[in-house]
C-alpha positions as CSV (number, residue, x, y, z in Angstrom):
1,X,17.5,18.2,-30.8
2,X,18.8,16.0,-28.0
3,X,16.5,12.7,-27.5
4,X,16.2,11.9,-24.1
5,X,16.9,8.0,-23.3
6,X,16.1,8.0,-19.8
7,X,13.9,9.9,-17.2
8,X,12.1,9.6,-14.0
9,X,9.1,9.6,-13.2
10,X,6.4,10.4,-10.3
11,X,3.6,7.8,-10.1
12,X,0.8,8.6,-7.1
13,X,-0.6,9.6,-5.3
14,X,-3.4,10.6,-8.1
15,X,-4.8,13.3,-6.1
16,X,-3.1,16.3,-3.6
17,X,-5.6,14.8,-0.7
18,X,-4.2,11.2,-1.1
19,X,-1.0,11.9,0.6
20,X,-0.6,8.1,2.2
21,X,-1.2,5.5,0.0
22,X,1.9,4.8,-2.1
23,X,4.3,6.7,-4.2
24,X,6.7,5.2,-6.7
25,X,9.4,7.2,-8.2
26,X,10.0,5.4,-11.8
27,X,13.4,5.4,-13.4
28,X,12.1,4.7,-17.4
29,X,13.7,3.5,-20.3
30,X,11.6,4.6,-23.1
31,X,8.5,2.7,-21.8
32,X,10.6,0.1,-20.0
33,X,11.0,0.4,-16.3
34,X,14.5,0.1,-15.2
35,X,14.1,0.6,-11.8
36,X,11.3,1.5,-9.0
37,X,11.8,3.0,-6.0
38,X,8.4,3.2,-3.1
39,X,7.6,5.6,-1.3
40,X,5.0,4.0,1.7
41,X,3.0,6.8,2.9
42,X,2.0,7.9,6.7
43,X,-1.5,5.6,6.4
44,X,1.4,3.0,8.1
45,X,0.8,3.7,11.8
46,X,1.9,1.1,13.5
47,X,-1.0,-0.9,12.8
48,X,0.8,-4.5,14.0
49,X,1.6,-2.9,17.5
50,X,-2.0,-1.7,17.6
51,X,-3.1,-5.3,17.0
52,X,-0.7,-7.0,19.5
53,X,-3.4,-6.1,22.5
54,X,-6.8,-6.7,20.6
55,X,-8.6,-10.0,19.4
56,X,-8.5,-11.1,15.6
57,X,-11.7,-9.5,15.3
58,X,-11.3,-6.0,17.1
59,X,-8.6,-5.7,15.0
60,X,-10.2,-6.0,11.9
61,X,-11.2,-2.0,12.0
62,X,-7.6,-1.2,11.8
63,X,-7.2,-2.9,8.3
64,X,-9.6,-0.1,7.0
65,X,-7.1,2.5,7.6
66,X,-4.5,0.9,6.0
67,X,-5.5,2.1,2.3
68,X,-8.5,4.5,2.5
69,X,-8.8,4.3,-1.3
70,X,-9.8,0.2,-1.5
71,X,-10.8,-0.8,2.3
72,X,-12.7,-3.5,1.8
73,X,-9.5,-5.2,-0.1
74,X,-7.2,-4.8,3.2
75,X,-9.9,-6.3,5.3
76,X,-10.3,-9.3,2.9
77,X,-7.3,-10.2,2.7
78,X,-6.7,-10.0,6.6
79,X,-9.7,-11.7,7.3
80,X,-8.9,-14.8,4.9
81,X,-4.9,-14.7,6.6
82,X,-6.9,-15.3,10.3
83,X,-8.9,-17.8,8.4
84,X,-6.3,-19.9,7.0
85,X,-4.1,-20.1,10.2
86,X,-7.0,-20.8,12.5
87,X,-8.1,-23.4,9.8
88,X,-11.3,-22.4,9.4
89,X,-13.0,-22.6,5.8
């Protein structure tokens, strides 16, 4: 029987629902990745242009909808980004 040296590989969504998020086709090696290929979802909706006509904080609401699977970790990290350019601690 043929061993197989290298083959690809579908990683995410994790569920038929989660269509947005992130999809990575994986080219493998045995358990080595050789190569990774993303796949950004439709959850990417123009969220900067959205942003362009609100304040820092009206826009905060938008970071939610970025990843519906870890919120709170978009909004953090946007909030600390306003933080450090407006130089508050």
């Amino acid at each position: 029987m043929a061993e197989i040296k290298n083959y690809t590989l579908n990683f995410g969504p994790q569920h038929p629902a989660a269509h947005g998020v992130l999809r990575l086709v994986l080219e493998l090696d045995g358990e080595v990745i050789e190569r990774a290929d993303p796949h950004i979802g439709l959850l990417h909706r123009a969220t900067e242009k959205l942003a362009e006509t609100r304040t820092y904080l009206q826009s905060v609401p938008y970071m939610d909808r970025l990843d519906y699977v870890s919120m709170m970790c978009n909004e953090h990290a946007y909030v600390m980004a306003i933080e450090k350019l407006l130089g508050v601690d």
